[in-house]
C-alpha positions in Angstrom: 0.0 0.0 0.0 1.4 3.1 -1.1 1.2 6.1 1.2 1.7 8.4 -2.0 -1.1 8.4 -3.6 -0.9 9.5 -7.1 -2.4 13.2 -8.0 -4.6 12.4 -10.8 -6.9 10.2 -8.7 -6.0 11.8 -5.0 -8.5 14.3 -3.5 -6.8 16.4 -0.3 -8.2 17.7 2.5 -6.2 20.1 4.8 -7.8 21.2 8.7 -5.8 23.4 11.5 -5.3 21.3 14.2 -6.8 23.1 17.7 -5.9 20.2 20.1 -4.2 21.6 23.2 -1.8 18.3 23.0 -1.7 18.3 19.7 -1.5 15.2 17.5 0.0 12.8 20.8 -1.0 9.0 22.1 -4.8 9.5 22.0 -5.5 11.7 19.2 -3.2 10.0 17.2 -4.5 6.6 18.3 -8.5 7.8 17.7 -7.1 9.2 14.0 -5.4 5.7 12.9 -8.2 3.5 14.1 -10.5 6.3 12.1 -8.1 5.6 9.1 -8.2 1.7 9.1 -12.3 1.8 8.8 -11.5 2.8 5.0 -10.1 1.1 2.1 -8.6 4.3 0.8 -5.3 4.9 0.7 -4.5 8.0 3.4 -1.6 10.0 3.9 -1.3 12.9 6.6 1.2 15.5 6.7 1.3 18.3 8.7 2.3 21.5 7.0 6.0 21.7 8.5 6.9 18.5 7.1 7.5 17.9 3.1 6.5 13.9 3.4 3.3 12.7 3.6 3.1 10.0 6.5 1.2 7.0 6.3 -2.3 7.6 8.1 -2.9 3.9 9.1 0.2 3.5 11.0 0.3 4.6 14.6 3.8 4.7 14.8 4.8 7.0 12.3 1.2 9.3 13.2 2.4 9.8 16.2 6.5 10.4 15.1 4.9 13.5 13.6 4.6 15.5 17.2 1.9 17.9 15.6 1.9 20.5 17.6 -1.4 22.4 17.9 -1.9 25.5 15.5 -0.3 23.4 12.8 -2.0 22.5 9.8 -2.4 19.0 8.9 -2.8 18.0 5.1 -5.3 14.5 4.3 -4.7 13.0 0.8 -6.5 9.6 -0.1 -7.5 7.5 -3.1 -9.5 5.3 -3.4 -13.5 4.4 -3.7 -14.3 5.5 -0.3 -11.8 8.5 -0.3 -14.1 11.9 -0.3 -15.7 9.6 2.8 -12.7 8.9 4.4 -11.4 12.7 4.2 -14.7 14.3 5.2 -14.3 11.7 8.6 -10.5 12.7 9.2 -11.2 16.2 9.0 -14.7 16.2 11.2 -12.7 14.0 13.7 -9.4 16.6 13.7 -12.3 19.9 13.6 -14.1 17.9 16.9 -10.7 17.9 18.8 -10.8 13.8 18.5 -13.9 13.8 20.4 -12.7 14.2 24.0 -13.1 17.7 24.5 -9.4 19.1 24.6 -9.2 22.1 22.7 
């Protein structure tokens, strides 16, 4: 699985990230069990990094140390991409659901 999608077929997605701890253990954790629902193919990279970072590995999520105020790019192919993205993003714009904004 490639976590470069190609940009012909890749739709992006980009959100500001508002978490007080940023992307750590439990938001990072919440994103990549998000990420694993879909069969696209989703990269993140947040916008001080050039690479884009496999979004269904934890280990490599969380090596990013997003800080908050940072914003974080989605890109995913796939059949259930524009899915996929609109999830990530709600998920990242709801502070990963527990509140710590």
């Amino acid at each position: 699985m490639s976590v470069q999608p190609t940009d012909q077929e890749a739709i992006e997605r980009s959100v500001l990230l508002t978490h007080k701890v940023g992307l750590h253990a439990r938001p990072s954790v919440k994103l990549t069990k998000l990420a694993k629902q879909y069969d696209a193919v989703i990269a993140i990279k947040p916008d001080d990094r050039e690479d884009w970072t496999d979004a269904k590995s934890i280990v490599k999520v969380m090596a990013l140390k997003a800080k908050q105020g940072v914003t974080l790019h989605f890109k995913a192919e796939g059949s259930d991409a524009e899915s996929a993205l609109d999830a990530m993003v709600g998920l990242v714009e709801r502070n990963f659901d527990d509140g710590g904004d």
